[in-house]
N, C-alpha and C positions, 0 to 999 in steps of 0.2 A: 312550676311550683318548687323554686329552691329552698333549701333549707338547711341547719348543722346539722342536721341528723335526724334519724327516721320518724323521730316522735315530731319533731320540730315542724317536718312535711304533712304530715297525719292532720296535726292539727290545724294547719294553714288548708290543707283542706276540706276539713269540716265544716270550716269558718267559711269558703268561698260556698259550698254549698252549701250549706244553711241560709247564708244571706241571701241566696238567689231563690231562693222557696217560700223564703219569708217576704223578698219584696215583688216575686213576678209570679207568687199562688202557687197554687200546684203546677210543679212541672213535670215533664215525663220525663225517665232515665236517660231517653236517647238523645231530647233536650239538654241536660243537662253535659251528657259526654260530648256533644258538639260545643255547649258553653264554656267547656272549661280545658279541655284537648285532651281528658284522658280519657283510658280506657275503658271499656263497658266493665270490667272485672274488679276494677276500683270502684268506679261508681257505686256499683251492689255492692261493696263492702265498706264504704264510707254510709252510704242509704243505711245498710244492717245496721250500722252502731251508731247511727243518731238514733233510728230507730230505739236500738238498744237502751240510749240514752231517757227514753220519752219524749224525743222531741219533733220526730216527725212520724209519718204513719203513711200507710200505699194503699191505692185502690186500682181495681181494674180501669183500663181509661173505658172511657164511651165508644160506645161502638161505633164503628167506622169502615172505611171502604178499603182500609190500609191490607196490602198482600204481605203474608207473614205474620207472625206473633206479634201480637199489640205491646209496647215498653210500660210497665206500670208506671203510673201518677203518683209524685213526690207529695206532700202536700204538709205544713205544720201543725201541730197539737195543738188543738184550741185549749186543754187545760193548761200550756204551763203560759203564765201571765204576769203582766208588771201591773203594779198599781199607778195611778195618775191622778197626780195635785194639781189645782190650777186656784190661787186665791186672787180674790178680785175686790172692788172695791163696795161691791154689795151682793158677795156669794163667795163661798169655797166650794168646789165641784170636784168632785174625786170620784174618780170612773175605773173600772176593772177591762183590760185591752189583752184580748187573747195574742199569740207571736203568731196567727194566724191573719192577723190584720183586724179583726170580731171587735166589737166593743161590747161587751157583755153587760156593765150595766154604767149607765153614769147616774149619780145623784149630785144633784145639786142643793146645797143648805144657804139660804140666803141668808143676810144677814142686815139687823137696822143702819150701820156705819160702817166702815172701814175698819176690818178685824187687825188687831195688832198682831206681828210676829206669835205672840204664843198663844193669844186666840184660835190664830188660824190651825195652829200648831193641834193645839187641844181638836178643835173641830175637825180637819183630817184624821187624825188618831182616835176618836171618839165614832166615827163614822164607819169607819176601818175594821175597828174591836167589835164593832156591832155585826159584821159583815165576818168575821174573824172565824165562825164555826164552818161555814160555805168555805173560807178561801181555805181550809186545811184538811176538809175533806173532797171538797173538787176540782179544785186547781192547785197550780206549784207555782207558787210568787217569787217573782226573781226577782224584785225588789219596786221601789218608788220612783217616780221619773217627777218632776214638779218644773210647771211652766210659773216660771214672774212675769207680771209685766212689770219690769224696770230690767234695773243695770246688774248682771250675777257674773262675780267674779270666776273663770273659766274654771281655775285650779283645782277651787277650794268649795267649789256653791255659797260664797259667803255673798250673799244680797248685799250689794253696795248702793243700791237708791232703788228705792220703787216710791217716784213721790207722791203718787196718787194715794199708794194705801200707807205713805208716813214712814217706811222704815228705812234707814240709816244702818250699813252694816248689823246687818242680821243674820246670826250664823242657821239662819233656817234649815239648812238641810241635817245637820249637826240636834238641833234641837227635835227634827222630825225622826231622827235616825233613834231617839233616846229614849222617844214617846210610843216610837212603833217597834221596833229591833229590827226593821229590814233595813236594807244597805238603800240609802238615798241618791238621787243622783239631780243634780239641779240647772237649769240654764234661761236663758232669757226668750218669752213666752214667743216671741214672732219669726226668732231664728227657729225653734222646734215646730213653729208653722209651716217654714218654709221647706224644714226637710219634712215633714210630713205629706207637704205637695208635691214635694218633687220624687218619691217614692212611693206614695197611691193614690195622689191624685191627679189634678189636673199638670204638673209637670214632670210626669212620667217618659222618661225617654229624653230629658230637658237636660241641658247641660249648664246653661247659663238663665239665671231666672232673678227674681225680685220679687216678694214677697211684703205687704202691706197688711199690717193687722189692728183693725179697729173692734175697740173694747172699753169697757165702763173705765179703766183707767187712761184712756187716751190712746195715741196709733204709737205701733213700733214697726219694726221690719226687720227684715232677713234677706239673705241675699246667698247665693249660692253660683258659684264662677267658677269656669272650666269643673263642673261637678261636684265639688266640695265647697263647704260652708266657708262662709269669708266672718268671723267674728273680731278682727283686729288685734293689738297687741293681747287686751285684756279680756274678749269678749264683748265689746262695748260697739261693734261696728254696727248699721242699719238703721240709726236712729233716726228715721225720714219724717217722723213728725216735726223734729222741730228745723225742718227745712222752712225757710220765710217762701210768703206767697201771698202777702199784703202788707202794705203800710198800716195798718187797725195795731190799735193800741190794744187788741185783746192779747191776753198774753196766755201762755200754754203754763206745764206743771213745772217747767224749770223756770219762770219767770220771763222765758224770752218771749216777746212782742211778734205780732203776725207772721205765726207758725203755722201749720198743715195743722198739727194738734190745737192751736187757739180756734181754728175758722171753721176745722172741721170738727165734728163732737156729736155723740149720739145722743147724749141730754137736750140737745137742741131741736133732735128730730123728734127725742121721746113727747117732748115739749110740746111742737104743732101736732101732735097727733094727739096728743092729750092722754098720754100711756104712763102709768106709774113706773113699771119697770116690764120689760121681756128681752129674751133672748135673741142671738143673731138670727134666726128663723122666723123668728114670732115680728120679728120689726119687718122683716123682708114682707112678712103675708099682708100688715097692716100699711107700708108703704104702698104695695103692686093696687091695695081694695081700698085707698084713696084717691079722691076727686078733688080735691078742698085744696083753693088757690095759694091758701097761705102752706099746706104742705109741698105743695107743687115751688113755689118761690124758695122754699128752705133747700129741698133737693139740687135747683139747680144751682144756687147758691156758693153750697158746700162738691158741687161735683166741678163747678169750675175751678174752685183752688184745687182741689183733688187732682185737676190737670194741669195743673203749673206744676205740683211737687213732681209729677210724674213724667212731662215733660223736660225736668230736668235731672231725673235720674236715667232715663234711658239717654238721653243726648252724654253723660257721662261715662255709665257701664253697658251701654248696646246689648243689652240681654234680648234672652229667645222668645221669654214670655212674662210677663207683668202679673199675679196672682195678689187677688182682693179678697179678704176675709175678715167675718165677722161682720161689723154692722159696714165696713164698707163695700161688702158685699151684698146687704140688703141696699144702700143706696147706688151702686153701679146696676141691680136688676134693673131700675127702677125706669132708667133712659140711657142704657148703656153707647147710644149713638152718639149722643151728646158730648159722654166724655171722651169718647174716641176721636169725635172732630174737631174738639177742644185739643188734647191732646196732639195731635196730628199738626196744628195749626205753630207748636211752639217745640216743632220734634226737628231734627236734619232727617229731609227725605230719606236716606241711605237709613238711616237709624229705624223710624218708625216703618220703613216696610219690611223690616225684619223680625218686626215685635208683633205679640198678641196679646190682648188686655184678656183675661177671665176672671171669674169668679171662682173662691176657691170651692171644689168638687166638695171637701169632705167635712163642711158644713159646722153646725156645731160641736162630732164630735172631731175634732179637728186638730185641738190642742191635747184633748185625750190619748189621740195617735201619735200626737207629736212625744209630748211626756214621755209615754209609755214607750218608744224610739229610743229615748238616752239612757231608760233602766235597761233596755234588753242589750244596751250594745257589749258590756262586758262577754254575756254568752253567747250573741254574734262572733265576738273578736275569739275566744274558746267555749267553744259547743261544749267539751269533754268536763270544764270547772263546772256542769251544774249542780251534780251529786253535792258538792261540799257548800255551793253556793243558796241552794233553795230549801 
């Protein structure tokens, strides 16, 4: 733990333990003095002043058959919390994520159209203030995390395309920031999926993974290499939908012709099931409790383009594990063998037996986790700024 000077180290290791209580749950002290090479002496006095801080708390651990005094159980403060945005093209959903990993409450406000930038605006902030007496007497909000589905400039959160919901350079997080007065933090919905799986759910332990997120505005992804996020120059990298994967003149939201996003599409499932609208759970239960040939022919349909895009992303980046969420997750439940033999069929041997297809663990509230990830990372990165920050 190097550092210029005393305070420099203190706080570089707040930050190393907080992040590892926040992403592997409670740990116990003597856990943690093996994780990180110091002392037990330090330890208890990094643990006291997060503690100190509010931001973590101790319990005896569970009894056990251990000889010797039991090491108390680290564990995070489920009141201090970030809020999370996610606008869609028929819903804004804003959910309350304890730093405990908890999702305390999501609501979702549907909507008849595709809410414009300050629609969505209003309806977040309007959602928020209603919620506003709860988050100031029982929680400490360390600010907003908001997933787009489209293209968000790294720097700045300045929305540069989400063309499903119509916006063009939309300084959203700036306008959200103005409507609500917490500190905003904004990034593009499938990358904050994918660090959400690869931190509590299913690619936990993962160092190289891919991430596919199907949603009312079309698929995106995320991708994450040698352990860290791969977003490209500008943030713009994963964009696996509009990978081609037919000759069909259907064309996706940027206008390009047989794309993973033109062939694949949840309207089309919503369609043969005969469903107005539901969410990625609610489609997953209605696809598993149909029989009905013509939903059976759409599934498989859409699962074998599903495995061309995917067959040529692992043959390019050889990742550990393949994660499916949202409604492409309710359709890999469906006959997950299928796409694996598909898949398999158009993989290099070396490559596909190194991979594993899942579906993502943490379900719908998923992008909530995600979100609520890029608000916390300020007081990940320093524990000690929260007093000034919340």
């Amino acid at each position: 733990m190097q550092g210029t000077n005393h305070d420099d180290v203190r706080r570089r290791n707040l930050s190393v333990i907080l992040r590892l209580v926040h992403r592997d749950g409670p740990t116990s002290r003597a856990v943690l003095t093996r994780r990180t090479g110091l002392n037990r002496s330090t330890i208890a006095a990094l643990v006291a002043e997060l503690e100190s801080l509010g931001l973590v708390g101790e319990r005896d651990p569970d009894s056990t058959n251990q000889v010797g005094r039991p090491s108390p159980v680290v564990f995070c403060a489920e009141q201090v919390v970030a809020l999370a945005v996610n606008p869609e093209i028929d819903a804004v959903t804003i959910g309350i994520v304890g730093l405990d990993g908890g999702v305390h409450r999501r609501i979702r406000y549907p909507t008849e159209r595709s809410p414009s930038a300050s629609e969505a605006v209003n309806i977040a902030a309007a959602v928020i203030e209603g919620m506003r007496g709860e988050l100031e007497t029982r929680f400490r909000v360390v600010g907003i995390g908001v997933a787009v589905p489209g293209l968000v400039r790294a720097y700045d959160g300045l929305v540069r395309h989400a063309p499903h919901l119509g916006w063009a350079d939309e300084p959203f997080k700036e306008m959200l920031e103005q409507a609500t007065g917490y500190p905003v933090s904004a990034a593009n919905d499938a990358i904050l999926g994918a660090m959400a799986e690869q931190h509590f759910g299913a690619g936990k332990g993962i160092t190289d993974l891919i991430y596919l997120n199907g949603g009312a505005s079309g698929i995106g992804g995320g991708m994450i290499i040698g352990g860290s996020p791969v977003g490209g120059i500008a943030g713009y990298a994963g964009e696996f939908g509009h990978i081609r994967v037919s000759g069909s003149a259907r064309t996706d939201s940027a206008g390009i012709a047989g794309t993973l996003e033109a062939e694949v599409t949840r309207e089309d499932l919503l369609d043969v099931l005969g469903l107005a609208g539901a969410d990625a759970d609610e489609l997953e239960q209605a696809l598993l409790a149909s029989d009905a040939p013509l939903v059976r022919a759409e599934v498989e349909r859409q699962l074998d383009f599903l495995a061309v895009a995917l067959a040529g992303a692992i043959n390019i980046l050889n990742p550990q594990l393949v994660v499916l969420g949202g409604f492409l997750a309710a359709l890999f439940s469906v006959d997950p063998e299928r796409l694996r033999l598909a898949v398999s069929s158009m993989t290099l041997g070396s490559s596909f037996g190194s991979v594993r297809i899942s579906a993502a663990e943490l379900g719908s509230n998923l992008l909530m986790i995600g979100a609520a990830e890029l608000a916390f990372e300020g007081l990940l990165d320093d524990p000690s700024g929260l007093s000034s920050a919340a």
